[in-house]
Backbone as CSV, one residue per row, in Angstrom:
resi,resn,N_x,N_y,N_z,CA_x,CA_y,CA_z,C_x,C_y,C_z
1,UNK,4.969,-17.989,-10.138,5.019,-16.563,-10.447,4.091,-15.799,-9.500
2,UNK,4.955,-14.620,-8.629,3.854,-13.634,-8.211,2.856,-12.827,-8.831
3,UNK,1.395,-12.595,-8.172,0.508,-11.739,-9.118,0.129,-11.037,-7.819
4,UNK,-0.665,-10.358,-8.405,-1.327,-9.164,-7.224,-2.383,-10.300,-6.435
5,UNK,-2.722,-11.361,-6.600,-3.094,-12.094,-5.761,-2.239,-12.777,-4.409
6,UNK,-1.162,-12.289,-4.816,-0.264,-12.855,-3.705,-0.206,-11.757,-2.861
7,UNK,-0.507,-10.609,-3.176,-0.143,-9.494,-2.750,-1.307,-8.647,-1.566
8,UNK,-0.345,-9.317,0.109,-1.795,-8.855,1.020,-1.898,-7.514,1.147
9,UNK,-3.230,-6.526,1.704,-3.501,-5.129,1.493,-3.661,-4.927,3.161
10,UNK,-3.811,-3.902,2.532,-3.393,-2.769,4.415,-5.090,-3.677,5.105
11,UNK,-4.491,-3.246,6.196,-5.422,-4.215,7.194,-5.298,-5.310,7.601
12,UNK,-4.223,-6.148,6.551,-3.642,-7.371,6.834,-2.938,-7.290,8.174
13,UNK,-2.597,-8.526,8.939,-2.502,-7.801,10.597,-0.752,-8.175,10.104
14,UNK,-0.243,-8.937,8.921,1.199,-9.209,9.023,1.752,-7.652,8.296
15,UNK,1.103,-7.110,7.934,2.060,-5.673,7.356,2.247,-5.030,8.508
16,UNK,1.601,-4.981,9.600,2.175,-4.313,11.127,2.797,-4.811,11.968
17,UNK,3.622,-6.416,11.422,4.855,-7.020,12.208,5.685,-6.799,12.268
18,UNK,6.532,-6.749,13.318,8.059,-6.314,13.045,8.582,-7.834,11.884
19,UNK,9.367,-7.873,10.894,9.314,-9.187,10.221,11.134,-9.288,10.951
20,UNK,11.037,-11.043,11.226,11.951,-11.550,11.424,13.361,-11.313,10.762
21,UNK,14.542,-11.856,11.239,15.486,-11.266,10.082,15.537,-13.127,9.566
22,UNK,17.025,-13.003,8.645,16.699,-14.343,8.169,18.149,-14.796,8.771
23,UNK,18.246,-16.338,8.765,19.795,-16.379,9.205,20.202,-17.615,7.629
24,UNK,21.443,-17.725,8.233,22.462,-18.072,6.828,22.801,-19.418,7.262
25,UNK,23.021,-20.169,6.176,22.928,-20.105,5.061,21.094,-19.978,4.788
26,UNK,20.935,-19.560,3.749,19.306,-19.438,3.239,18.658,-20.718,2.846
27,UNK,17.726,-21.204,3.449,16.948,-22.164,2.588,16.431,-21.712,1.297
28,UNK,16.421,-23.053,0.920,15.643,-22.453,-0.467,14.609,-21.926,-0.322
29,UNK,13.511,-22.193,0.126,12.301,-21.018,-0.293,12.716,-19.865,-0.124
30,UNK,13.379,-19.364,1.166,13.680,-17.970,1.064,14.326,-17.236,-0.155
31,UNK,15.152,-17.842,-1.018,16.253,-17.387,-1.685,15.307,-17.428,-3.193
32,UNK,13.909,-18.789,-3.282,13.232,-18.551,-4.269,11.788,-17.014,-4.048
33,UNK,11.518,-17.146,-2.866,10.991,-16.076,-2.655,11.344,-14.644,-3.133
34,UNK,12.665,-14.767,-2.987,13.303,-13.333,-3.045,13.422,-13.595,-4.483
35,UNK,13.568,-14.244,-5.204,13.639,-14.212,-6.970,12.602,-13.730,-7.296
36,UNK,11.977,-14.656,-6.901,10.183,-14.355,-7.348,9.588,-12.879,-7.022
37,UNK,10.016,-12.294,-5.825,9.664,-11.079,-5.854,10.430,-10.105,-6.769
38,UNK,11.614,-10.092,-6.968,12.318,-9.553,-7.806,11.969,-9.415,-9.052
39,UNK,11.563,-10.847,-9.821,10.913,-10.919,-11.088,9.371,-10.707,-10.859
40,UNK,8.917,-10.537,-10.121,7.543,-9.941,-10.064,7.116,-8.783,-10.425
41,UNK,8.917,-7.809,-10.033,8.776,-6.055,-10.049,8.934,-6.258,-11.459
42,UNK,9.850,-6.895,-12.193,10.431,-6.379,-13.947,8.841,-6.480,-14.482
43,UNK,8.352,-7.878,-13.771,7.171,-8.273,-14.875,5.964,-6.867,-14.650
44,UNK,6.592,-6.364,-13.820,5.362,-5.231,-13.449,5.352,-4.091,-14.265
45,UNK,6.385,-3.925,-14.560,7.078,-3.325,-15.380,7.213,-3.298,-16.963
46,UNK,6.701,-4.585,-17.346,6.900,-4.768,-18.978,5.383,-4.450,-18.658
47,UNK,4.802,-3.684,-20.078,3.538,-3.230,-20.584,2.527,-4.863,-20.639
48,UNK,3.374,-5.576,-21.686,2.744,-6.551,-21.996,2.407,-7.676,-21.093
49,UNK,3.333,-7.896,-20.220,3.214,-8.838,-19.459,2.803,-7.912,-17.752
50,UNK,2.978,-6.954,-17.384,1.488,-6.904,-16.508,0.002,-6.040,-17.019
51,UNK,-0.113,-6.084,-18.198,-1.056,-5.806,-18.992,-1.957,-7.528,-18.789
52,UNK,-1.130,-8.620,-18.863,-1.455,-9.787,-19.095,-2.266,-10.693,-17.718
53,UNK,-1.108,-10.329,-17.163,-1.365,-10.666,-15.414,-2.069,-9.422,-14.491
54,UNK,-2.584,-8.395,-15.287,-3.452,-7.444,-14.396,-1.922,-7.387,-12.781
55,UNK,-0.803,-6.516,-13.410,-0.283,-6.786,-12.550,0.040,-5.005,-12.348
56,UNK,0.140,-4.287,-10.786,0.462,-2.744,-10.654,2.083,-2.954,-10.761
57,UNK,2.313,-1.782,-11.659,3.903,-1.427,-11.524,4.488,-0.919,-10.416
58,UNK,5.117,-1.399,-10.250,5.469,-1.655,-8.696,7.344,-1.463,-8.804
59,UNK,8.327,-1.116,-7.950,9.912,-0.648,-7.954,10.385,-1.195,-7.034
60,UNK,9.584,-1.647,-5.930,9.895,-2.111,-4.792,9.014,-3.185,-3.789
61,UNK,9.489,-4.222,-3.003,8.429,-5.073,-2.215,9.119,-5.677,-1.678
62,UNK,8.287,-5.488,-0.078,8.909,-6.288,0.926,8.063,-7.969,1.079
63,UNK,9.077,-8.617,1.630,8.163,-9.934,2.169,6.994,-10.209,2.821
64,UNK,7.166,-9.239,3.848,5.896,-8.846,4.389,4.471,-9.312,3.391
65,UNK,4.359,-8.219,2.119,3.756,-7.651,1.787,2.914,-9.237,0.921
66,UNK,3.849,-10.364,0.916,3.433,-11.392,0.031,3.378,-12.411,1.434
67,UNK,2.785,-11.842,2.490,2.487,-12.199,3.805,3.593,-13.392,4.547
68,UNK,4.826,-13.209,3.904,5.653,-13.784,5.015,6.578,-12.728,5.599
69,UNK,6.981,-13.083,6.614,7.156,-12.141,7.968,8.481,-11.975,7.992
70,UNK,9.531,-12.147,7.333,11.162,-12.239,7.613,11.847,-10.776,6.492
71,UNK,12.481,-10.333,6.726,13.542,-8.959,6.415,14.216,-9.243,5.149
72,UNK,13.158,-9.549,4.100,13.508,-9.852,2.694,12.868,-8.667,1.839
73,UNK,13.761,-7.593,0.923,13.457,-6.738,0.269,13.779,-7.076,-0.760
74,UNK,13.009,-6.585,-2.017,13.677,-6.487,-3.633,13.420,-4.884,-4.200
75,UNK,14.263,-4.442,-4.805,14.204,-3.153,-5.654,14.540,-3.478,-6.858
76,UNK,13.755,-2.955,-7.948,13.806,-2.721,-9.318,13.791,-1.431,-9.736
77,UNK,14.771,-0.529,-9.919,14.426,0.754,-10.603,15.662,0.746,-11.469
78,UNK,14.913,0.551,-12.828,15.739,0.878,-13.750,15.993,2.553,-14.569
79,UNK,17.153,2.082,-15.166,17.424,3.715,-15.178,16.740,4.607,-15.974
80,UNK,16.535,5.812,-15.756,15.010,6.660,-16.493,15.874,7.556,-17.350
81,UNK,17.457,6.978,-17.846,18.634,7.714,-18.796,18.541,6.629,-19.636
82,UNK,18.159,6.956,-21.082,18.712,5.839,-22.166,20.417,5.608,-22.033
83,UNK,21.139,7.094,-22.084,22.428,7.192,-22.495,23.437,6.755,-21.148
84,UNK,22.342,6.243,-20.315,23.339,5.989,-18.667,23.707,4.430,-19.055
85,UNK,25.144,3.883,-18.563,25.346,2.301,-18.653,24.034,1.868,-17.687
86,UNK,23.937,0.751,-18.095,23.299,-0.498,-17.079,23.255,-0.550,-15.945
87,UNK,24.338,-0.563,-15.427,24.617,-0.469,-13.995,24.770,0.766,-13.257
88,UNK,23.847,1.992,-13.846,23.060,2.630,-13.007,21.631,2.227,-12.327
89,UNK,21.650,1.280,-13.190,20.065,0.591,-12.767,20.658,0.498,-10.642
90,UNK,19.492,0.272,-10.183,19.310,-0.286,-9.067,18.338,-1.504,-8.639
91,UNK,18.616,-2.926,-9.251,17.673,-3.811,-9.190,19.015,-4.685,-8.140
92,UNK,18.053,-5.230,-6.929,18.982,-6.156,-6.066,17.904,-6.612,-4.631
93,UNK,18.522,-7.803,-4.097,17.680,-8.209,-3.224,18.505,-8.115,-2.278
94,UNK,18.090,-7.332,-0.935,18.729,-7.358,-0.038,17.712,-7.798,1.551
95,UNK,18.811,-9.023,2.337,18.496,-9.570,3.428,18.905,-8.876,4.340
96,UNK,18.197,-8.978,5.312,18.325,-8.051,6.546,18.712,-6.972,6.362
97,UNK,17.950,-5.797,5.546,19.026,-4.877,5.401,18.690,-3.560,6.390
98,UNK,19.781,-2.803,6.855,19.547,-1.511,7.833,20.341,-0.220,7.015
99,UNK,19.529,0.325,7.255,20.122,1.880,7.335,20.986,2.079,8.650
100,UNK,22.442,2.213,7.897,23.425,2.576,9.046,23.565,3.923,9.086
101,UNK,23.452,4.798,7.963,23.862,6.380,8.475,23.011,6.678,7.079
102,UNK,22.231,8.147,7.523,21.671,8.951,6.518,21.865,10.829,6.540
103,UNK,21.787,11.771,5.843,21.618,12.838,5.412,20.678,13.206,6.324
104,UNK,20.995,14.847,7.179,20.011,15.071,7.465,19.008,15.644,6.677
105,UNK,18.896,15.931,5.602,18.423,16.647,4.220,17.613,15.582,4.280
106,UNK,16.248,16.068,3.854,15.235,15.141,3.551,14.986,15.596,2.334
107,UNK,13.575,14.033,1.435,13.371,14.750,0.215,12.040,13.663,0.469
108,UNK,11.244,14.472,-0.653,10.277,13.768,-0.866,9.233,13.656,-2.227
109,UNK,8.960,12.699,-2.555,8.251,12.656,-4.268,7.206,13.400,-4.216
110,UNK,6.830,14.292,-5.532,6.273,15.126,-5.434,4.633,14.843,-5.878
111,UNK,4.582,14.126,-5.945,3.277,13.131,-6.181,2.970,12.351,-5.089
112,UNK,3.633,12.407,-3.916,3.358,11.135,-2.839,3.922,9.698,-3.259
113,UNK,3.253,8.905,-1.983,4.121,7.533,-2.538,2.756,6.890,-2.975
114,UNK,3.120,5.264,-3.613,2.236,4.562,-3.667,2.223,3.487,-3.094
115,UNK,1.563,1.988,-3.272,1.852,0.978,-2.123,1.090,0.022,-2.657
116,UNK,1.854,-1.262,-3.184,0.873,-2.522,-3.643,0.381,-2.587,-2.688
117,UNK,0.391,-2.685,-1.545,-0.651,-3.241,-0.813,-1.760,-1.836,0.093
118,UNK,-1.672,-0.917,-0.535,-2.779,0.357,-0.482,-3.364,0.370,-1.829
119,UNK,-4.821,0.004,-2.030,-5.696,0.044,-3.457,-6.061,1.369,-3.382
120,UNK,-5.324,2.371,-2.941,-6.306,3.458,-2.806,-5.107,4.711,-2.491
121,UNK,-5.560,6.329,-3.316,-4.796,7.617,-3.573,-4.847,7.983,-1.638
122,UNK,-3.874,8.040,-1.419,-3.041,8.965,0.164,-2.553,10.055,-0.185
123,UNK,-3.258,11.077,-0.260,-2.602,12.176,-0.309,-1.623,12.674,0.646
124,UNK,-0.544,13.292,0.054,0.279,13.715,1.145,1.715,13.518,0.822
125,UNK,2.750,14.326,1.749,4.353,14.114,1.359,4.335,12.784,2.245
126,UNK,5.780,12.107,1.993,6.298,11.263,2.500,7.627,11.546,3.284
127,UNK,7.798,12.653,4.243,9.645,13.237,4.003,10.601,11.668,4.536
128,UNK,11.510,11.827,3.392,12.626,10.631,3.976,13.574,11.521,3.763
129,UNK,14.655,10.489,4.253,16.217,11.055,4.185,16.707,10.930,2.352
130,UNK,17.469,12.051,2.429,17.751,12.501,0.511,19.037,11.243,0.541
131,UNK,20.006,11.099,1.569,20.540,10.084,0.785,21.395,8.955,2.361
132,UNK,21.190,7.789,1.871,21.497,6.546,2.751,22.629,5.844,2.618
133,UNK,22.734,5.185,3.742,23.741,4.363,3.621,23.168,2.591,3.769
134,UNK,23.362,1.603,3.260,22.565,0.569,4.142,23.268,-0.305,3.347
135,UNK,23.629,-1.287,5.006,23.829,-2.539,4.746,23.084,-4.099,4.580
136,UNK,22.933,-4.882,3.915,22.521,-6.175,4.345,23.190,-7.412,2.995
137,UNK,22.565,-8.317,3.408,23.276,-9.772,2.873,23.046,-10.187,1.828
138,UNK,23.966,-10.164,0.842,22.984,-11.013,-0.168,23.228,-12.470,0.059
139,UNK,22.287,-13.298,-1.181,21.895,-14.821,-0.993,22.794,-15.486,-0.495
140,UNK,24.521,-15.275,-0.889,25.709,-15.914,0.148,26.215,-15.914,1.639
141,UNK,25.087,-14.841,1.758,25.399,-14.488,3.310,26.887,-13.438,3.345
142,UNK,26.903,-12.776,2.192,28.225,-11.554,2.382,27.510,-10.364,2.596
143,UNK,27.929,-9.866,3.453,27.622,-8.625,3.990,27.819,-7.032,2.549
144,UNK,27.031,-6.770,2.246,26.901,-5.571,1.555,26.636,-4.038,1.773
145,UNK,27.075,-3.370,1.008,26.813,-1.763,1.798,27.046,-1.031,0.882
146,UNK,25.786,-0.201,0.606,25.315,0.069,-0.689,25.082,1.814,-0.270
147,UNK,25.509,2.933,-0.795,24.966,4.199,-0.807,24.062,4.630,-2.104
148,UNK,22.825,5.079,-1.523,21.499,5.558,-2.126,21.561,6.930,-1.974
149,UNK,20.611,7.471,-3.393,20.085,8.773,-3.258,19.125,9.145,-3.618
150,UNK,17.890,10.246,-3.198,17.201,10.428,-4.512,15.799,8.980,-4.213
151,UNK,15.610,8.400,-5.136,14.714,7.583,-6.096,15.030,6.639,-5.074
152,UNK,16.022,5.916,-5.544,16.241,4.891,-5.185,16.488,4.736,-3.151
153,UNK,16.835,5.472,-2.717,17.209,5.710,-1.432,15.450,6.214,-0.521
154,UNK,14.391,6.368,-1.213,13.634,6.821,-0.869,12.742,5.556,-1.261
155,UNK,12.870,4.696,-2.386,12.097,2.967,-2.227,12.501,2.511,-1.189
156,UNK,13.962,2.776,-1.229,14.644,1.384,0.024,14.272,1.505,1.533
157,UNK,14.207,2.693,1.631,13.126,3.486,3.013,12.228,2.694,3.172
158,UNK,10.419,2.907,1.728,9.757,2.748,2.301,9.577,0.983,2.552
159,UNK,10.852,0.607,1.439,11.031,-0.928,1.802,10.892,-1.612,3.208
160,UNK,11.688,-0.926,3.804,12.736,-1.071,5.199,11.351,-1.308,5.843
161,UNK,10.726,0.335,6.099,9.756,0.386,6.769,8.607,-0.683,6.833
162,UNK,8.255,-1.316,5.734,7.415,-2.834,5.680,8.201,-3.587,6.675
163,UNK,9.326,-3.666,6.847,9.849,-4.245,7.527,9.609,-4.555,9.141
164,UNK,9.579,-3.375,9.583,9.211,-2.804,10.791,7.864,-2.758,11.306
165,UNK,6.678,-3.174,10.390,5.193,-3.150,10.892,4.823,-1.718,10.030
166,UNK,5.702,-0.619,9.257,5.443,0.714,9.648,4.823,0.975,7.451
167,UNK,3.710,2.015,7.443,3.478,1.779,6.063,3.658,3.289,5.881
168,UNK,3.545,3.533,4.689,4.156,4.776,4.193,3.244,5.742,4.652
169,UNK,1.981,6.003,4.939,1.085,6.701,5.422,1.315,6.909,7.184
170,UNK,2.039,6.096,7.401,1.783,6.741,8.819,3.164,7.941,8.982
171,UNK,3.557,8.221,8.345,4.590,9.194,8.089,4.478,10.538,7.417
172,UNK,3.053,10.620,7.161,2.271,11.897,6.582,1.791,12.346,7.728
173,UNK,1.833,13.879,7.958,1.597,15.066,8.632,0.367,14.694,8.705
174,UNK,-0.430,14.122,9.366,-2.114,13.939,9.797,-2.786,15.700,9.696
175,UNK,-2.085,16.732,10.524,-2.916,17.521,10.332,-3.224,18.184,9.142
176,UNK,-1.972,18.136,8.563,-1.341,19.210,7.233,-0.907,18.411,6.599
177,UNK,-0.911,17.025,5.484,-0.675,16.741,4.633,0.141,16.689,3.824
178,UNK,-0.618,18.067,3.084,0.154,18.920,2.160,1.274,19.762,2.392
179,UNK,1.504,19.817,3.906,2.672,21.118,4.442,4.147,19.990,3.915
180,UNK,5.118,20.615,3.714,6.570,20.559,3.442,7.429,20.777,4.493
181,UNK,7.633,20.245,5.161,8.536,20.523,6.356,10.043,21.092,5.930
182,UNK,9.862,22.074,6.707,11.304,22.966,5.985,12.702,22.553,5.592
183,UNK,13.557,23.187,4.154,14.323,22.302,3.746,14.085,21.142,2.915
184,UNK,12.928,20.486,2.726,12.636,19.493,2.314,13.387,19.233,0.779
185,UNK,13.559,18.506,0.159,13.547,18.443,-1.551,12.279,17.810,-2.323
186,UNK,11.628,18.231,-3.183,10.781,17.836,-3.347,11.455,17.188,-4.977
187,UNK,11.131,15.756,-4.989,11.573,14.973,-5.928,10.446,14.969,-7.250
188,UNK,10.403,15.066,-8.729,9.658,15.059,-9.393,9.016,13.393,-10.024
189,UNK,7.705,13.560,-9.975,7.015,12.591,-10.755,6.956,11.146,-9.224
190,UNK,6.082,10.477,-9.278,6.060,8.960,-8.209,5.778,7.928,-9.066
191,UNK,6.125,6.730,-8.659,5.852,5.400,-9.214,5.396,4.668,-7.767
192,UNK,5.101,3.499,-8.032,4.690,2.706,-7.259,5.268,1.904,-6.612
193,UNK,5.309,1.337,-4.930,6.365,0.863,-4.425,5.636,-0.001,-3.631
């Protein structure tokens, strides 16, 4: 089971790697890795059980971030509608995955982002694209292609970006912070990613 001990913090020199992609078929560790991170986010998520494991609620995590280097993401965001089916949720693990086409409309949480592996408040917007397109593999090696918006399209971003060496702070306005770059959407309430 993952805990926030698995979990390396900024300064680590592997969160500024570009991470490898993975090829197919998957070995097992990779394919248990990616479980384990997956069930790492729910457990982050139940009161009791990261109450238990001192664990941050967390929606999203790249491989990177549990210091191996290859293009393995998980998202957990379940749905914030009692009356929505299930499968509005957005929980899934995706390999190698890219943003093939996005919105030029940006949006951004109106609280900023957060970052298991940042122990510490970044003030500031984050602008991403309001809504995505992105493909990658799941565990069979079938090619997937998934459209995001909103919430969920704005984890899978700052997912990606672990990917790339790149962390959610270096995408804040250094001089101005707080400025909104015009057009923007400003999304209500942040969770942790």
């Amino acid at each position: 089971m993952l805990t926030m001990e698995n979990v390396i913090r900024e300064g680590h020199p592997t969160l500024r790697k570009v991470a490898e992609e993975v090829t197919f078929p998957l070995d097992e560790k990779e394919i248990e890795l990616a479980e384990e991170m997956l069930q790492f986010l729910k457990n982050s998520q139940d009161p009791e059980i990261a109450e238990k494991y001192e664990l941050r609620a967390g929606v999203g995590i790249a491989a990177p971030q549990v210091n191996v280097s290859k293009r393995i993401i998980a998202v957990h965001i379940p749905s914030s509608d009692p009356e929505e089916k299930p499968e509005s949720d957005f929980s899934e693990i995706l390999y190698n995955p890219k943003i093939v086409s996005h919105s030029v409309q940006q949006t951004c949480l109106a609280d900023g982002e957060g970052c298991l592996s940042v122990d510490r408040e970044v003030p500031g917007y984050v602008p991403r694209h309001k809504r995505i397109t992105v493909e990658y593999f799941d565990k069979d090696g079938k090619k997937q292609k998934k459209r995001l918006r909103e919430f969920p399209a704005i984890v899978t971003q700052h997912e990606i970006d672990h990917l790339n060496g790149v962390m959610f702070y270096d995408r804040i306005d250094k001089d101005n912070p707080l400025a909104l770059p015009d057009g923007i959407e400003v999304l209500g309430g942040s969770e942790e990613e």
